[in-house]
N, C-alpha and C positions, 0 to 999 in steps of 0.2 A: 639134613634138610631143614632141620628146626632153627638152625641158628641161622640159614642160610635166609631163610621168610623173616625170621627177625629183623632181620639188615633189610630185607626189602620193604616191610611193610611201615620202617621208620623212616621212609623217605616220603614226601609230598608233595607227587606225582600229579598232584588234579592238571587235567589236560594244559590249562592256559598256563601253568609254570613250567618253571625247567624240568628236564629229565636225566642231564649230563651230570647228578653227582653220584645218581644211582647208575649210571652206564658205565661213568667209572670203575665204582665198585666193583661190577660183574666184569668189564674187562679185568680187571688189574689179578680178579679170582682165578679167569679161565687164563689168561696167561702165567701164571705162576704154577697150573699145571701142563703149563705147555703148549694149550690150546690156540690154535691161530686165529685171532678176532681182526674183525674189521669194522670201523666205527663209520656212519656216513651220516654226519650233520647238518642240520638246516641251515638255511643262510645264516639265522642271526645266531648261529654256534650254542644255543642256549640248550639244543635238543638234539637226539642223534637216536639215530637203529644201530642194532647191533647186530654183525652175524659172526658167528665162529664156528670153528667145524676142525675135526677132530676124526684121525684114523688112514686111510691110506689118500691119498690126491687122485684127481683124474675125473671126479664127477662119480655121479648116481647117491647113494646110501638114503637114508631117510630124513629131513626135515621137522623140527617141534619149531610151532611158530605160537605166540605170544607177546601183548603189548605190555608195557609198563607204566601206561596212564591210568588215573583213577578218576571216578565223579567226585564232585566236589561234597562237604560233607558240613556246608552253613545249612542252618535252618532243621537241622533234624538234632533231635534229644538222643544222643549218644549217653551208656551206664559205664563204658568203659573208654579207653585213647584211642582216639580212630586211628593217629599215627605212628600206633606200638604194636608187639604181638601181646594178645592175653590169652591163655590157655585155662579155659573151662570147662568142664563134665563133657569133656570127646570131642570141645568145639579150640578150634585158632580164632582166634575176631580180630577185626581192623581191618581198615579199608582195603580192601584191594583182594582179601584174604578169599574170595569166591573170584571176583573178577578181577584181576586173573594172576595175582601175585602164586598164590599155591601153588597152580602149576606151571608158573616160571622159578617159583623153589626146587621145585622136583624136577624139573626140564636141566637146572643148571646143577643138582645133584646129579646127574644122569651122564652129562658130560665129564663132568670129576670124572666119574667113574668110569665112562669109555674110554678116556686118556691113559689109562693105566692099563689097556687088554688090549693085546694083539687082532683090531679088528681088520675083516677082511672086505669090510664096505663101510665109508664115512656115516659118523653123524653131524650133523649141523643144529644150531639154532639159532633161529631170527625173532628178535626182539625188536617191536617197533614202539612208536610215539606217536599218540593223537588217535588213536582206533573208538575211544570215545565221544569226537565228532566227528565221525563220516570215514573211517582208515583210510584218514588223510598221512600220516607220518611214515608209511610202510608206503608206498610207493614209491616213493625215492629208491627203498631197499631195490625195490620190484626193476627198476629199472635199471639198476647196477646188473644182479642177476641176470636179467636179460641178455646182459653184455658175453656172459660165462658161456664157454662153448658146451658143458655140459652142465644140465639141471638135475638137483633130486629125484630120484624113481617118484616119490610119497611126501607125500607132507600131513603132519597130524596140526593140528590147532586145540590147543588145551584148553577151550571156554569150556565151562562147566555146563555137561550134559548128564551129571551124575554118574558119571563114566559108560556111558553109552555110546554106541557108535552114530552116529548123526551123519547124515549123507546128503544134507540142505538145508537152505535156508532161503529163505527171499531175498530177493535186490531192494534197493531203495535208491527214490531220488528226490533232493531236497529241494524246495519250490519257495518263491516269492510270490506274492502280489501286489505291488504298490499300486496305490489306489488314491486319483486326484482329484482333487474337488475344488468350491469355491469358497476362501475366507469369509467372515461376516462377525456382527455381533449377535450375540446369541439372542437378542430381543427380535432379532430382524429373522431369526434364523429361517423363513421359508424362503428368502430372497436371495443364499447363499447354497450352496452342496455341501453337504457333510461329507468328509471322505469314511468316515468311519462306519457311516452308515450304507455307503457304496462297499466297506469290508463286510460288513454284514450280509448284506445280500449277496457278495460272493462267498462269504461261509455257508449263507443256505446252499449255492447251488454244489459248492466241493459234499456235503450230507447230502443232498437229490445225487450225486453221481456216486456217488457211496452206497447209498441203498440199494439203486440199481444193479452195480454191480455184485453187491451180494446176494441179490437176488437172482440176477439173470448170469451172471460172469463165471469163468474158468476157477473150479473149486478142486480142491488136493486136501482130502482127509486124515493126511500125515500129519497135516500142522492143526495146531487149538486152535487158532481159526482159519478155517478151509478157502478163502478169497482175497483177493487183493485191496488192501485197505487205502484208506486217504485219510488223512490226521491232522488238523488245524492244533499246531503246538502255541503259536503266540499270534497273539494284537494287539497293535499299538498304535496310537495316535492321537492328537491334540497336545495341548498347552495347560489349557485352564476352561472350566463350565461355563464361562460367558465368552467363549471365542469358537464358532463353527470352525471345525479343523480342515484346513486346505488339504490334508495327507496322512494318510495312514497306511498300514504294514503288515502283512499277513503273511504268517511263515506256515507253509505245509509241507507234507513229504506224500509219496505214494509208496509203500512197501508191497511190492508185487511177486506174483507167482510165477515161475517160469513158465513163457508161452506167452504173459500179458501184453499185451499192445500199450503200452507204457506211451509212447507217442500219440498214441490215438488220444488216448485219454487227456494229454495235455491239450492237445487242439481241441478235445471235447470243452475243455474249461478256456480255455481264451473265446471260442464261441461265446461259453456263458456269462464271461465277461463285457465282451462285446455288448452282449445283447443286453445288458444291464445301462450301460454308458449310453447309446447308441440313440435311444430317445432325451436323453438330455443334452446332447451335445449342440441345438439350437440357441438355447438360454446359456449352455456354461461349454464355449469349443474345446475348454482344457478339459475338461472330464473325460479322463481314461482311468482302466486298470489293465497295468503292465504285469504277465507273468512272464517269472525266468529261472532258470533251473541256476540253481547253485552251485550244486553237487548228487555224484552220486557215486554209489557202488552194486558190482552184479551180484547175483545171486547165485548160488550155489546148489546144484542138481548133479551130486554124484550116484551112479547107476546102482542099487541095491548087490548089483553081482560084480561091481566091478574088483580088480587085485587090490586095488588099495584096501579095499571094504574087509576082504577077505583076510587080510594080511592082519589087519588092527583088531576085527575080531578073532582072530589066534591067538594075538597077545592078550588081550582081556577075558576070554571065554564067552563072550556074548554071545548070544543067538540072531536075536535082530535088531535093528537100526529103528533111528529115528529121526525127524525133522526138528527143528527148534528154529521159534520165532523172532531170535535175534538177528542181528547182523554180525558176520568177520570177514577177517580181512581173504578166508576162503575161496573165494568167489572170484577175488583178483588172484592170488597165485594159480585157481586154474586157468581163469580167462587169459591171463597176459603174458604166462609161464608154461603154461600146459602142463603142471604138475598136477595130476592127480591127487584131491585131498576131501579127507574127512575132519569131522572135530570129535575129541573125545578129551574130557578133562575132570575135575573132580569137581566137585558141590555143585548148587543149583543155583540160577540166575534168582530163582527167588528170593537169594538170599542177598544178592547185587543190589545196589544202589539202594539200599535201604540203613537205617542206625543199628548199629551192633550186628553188621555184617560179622559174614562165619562161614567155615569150613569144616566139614568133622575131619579129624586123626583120621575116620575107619578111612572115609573118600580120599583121602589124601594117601593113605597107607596103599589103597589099590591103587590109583595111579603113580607111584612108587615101583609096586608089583607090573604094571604093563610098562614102563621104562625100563627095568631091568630086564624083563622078557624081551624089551629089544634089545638090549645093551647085547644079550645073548645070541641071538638073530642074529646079529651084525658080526660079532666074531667068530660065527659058524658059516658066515658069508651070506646069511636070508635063506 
């Protein structure tokens, strides 16, 4: 497993580059023990998913799903190589090493390992690309799969819950606002729209519908925070301080609870867009703010009692479950596959997308212990 996170965590994965030297490697490993993979690439060949699967044919056995994209790692004060392994006082460091190299180390030691045992239900795993903005790259998988006349019983997702069984997560969707105004020089500037300042007033009203809702809205005390949020990530706009900006650019998302009116809320905020424009459009007729949904992904609400729940905490010993306020790609394997799935993986998101990311040995050694626990499962037939 050691040498195995080695090789991966010296590849430099950050989402907007390639991923096809590292998909290499992992194919060229699981074919050489025999492993049947299948590679399915993006248009511009630069990137690919991977799935392989390992044990008898015909469908069902279990699924370990896992991306092999990282955050990027300018602007933060790294002690050690973000894109090597270094092994310190019970810690692995290097990017990827919590999200979610680790447990694509132990997922692809796992396979080794079922290759070589008489099992009597497959394993599989999918490896995707791009799950760091929006698991955009596993959908392509998702839709091959689809094609398959039979699917995985289970599917596990190895993001680090500190090996906890995790049963949900929120949906998210990712939102625009362009926002038009009228040029000017800045001397003249009440004679002209700022657009930038039409983004402003639409950030007050995305915090008024935020508050709201967490005031008054659908709350689930599994997650650290109990309601459905809205997040202004970026703005942008202008040229230079003596020019009133014609347009500017507002990026939000909603990450919501299962149940939320996702829709409503959007028509909530085009109203308050509206109603922001709507008096000036005598003086300036181009004055609008246009939203539109980017992207998104569902959210994931699997039932506390369901078999899959019950099955993963066998392998791990757990008692009970949790929510984690991430996103994965979860949400779509049940929505679009109807595979039943949980996440359960080693180390903490805490440790994610920060300098001198880490995993400990101990977390890495138990999830080790629940892949072999199934490695066992599976040649005992589940």
């Amino acid at each position: 497993m050691r040498e195995i996170l080695q090789r991966l965590l010296a590849f430099d994965t950050v989402s907007h580059r390639p991923n096809m030297a590292l998909m290499d490697e992992v194919r060229l490993l699981l074919e050489g023990a025999g492993i049947k993979v299948v590679m399915v690439p993006d248009a511009a060949g630069g990137k690919a998913n991977l799935y392989a699967s390992t044990g008898p044919s015909g469908g069902g056995g279990i699924m370990l799903s896992g991306h092999t994209d990282v955050v990027p790692v300018e602007g933060q004060e790294w002690t050690v190589p973000p894109f090597a392994l270094t092994e310190a006082e019970g810690r692995y460091y290097g990017r990827g090493a919590a999200d979610m190299k680790g447990f694509v180390a132990c997922a692809i030691e796992a396979m080794l390992s079922a290759a070589r045992r008489p099992l009597q239900a497959p394993l599989h795993l999918a490896l995707s690309y791009d799950e760091e903005i929006g698991c955009m790259g596993v959908r392509s998988l998702i839709d091959l799969l689809a094609k398959a006349p039979e699917r995985p019983w289970f599917c596990i997702v190895g993001e680090p819950t500190g090996m906890q069984v995790a049963t949900g997560h929120k949906g998210k969707v990712a939102l625009r606002a362009t926002c038009r105004g009228r040029e000017g020089h800045s001397a003249l500037a009440p004679l002209a729209l700022n657009a930038l300042h039409l983004a402003a007033d639409f950030l007050g009203a995305v915090r008024r519908v935020q508050a709201e809702v967490a005031e008054t809205g659908l709350r689930d005390g599994d997650y650290d925070v109990p309601y459905t949020t809205l997040h202004v990530g970026k703005m942008a706009g202008g040229v230079q301080v003596n020019i009133v900006p014609n347009q500017a650019v507002l990026d939000f998302e909603i990450r919501a609870l299962a149940g939320e009116d996702v829709t409503g809320l959007i028509a909530r905020l085009e109203a308050e867009a509206e109603a922001i424009v709507a008096p000036l459009r005598d003086r300036f007729p181009e004055a609008e703010i246009r939203v539109e949904r980017l992207w998104d992904y569902p959210g994931l609400g699997t039932a506390p009692d369901a078999e899959v729940v019950r099955f993963v905490k066998g392998l791990t010993g757990a008692n009970g479950t949790i929510k984690v306020a991430f996103g994965t790609e979860g949400g779509l394997f049940h929505d679009r596959l109807g595979v039943p799935t949980v996440i359960c993986g080693p180390g903490s998101m805490a440790q994610g997308h920060k300098p001198d990311e880490f995993v400990t040995v101990e977390q890495i050694e138990r999830c080790r212990g629940m892949l072999a626990a199934l490695v066992d499962r599976l040649e005992a037939g589940i």
